[in-house]
N, C-alpha and C positions, 0 to 999 in steps of 0.2 A: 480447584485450580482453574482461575480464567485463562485459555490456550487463545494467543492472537497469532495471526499472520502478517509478514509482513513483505508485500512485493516493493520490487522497483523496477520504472519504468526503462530503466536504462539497463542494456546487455553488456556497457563497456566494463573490463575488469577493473578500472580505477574509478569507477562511477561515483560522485559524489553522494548521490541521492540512495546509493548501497550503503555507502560508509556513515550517512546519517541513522537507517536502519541499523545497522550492525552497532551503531554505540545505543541506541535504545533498548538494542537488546541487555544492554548492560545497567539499563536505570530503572527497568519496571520496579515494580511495587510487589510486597511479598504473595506469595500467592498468583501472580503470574509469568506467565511463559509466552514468550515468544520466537517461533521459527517465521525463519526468512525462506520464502519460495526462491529455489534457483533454477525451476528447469524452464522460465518463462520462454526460452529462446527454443526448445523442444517443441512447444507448440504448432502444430499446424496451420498453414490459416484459416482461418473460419472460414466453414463451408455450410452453409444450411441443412444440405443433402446428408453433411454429414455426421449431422446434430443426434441421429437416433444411435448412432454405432459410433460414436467420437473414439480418437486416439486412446490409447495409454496415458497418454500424458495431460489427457485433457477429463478422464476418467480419475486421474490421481487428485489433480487441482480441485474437480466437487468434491470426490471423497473427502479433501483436506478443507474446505468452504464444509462442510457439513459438521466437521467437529470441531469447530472452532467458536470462538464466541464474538470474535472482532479481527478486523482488518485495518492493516495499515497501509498507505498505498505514498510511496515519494514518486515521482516522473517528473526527467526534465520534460522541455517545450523546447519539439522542432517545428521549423516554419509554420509558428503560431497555433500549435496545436501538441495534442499526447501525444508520445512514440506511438507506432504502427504495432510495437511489442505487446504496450499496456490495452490497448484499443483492442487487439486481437484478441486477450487473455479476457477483457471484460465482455467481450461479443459472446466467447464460448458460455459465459455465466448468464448470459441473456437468460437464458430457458429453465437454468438451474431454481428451483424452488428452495433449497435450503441459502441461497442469497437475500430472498425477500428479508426484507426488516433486518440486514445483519448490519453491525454498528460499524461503521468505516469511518477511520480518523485520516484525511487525507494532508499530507504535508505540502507546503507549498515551497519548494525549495528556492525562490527568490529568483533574482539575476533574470528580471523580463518575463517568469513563467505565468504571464497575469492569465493568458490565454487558454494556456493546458490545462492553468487549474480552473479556469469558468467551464473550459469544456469538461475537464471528469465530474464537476459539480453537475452541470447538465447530464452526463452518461450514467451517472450515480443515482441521479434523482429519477429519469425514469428505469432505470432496476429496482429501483421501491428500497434503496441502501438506508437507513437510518443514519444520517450525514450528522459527525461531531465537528462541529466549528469554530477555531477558537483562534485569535489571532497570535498566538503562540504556538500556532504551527505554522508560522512564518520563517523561513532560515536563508540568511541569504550566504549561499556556500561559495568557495572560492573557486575560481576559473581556471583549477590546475590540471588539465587536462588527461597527464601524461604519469601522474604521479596518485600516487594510492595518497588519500586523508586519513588520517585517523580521528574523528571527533570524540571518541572517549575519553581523552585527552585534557580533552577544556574543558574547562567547570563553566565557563556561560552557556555553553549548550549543553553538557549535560545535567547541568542544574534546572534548562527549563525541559528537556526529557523528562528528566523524574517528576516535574510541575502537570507536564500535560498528559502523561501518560496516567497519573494517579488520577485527576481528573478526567479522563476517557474512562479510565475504568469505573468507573463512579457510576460514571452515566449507562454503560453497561450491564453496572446492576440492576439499575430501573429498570432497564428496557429488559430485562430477563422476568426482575418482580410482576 
C-alpha cells in the first residue's frame, strides 16, 4: 500500500486548496491511501532552539513524513508568497532526514498563485524534495470565499485527479525501485 500525505496551505474551514485535497482523496489509484494533515494550525513557530525537543505536534508530522511514501502539498498565495502556515510546517522538516528524496506533488491552485508556487518549488528544492511536475497540476479554483467546495463532484477535476495522481504514483515507484 503506497501511504501519501496531503497538506494544505490554507487554515480556513472552506479552503479551497482543502477541498481540492479532500476530493483526491477520493481518485487515488488502487493500492493507495491518502491522509490529509490537519493539525498544520497546532504547530508552533519554528524555532531553531527548539528543533532538538520540538513539540508534539511537530514530532507527530516526522513521524507521519517518515511512513509515508509521498506528499501532496496545495497553498494559496498571500502577498506573493506561501502561507506563514505551509512555510512554518516546511521549516520544521528542514532538519528532518526522512524528507530527503521524498516525492512531493505540489498543486498549483491557480487564481495568481504564480508566486507561492516558484517559492515552494524553491523551499522544496533546497530540502532535497524529489519535485513531480506536471502541468496538470494546475487548477484554477473558484473565489468563493465563504462557502465549502466540493470537487468530487466534477468529473473535469476529478478525472484529471485520477490522471495525475496515477501518474505521481508511477513515478513514485521508481524512485523507491
Amino acid at each position: 500500500m503506497i501511504q501519501l500525505l496531503a497538506i494544505s496551505g490554507s487554515l480556513r474551514a472552506a479552503s479551497g486548496n482543502t477541498a481540492l485535497l479532500r476530493a483526491a482523496m477520493t481518485c487515488v489509484p488502487e493500492g493507495v491511501q491518502i491522509s490529509l494533515y490537519e493539525d498544520l494550525a497546532q504547530l508552533p513557530i519554528f524555532n531553531p532552539d527548539d528543533d532538538a525537543r520540538p513539540s508534539v505536534y511537530v514530532q507527530a508530522l516526522r513521524g507521519r513524513l517518515a511512513h509515508i511514501d509521498g506528499l501532496l502539498i496545495a497553498s494559496p498565495e498571500y502577498a506573493h508568497g506561501v502561507t506563514g502556515a505551509i512555510k512554518n510546517a516546511l521549516d520544521w522538516l528542514v532538519s528532518c532526514e526522512s524528507f530527503v528524496d521524498k516525492p512531493v506533488l505540489l498543486f498549483n491552485t491557480g487564481n495568481g498563485a504564480t508566486h507561492a508556487h516558484a517559492a515552494l518549488l524553491e523551499t522544496l528544492r533546497t530540502m532535497s524534495a524529489k519535485l513531480y511536475a506536471s502541468p496538470a497540476a494546475e487548477f484554477s479554483l473558484p473565489r468563493t470565499p465563504k462557502v465549502a467546495i466540493n470537487f468530487s463532484s466534477d468529473e473535469k477535476v476529478t478525472s484529471r485527479l485520477r490522471e495525475l495522481l496515477a501518474d505521481f504514483v508511477a513515478t513514485i515507484g521508481t524512485v523507491q525501485a
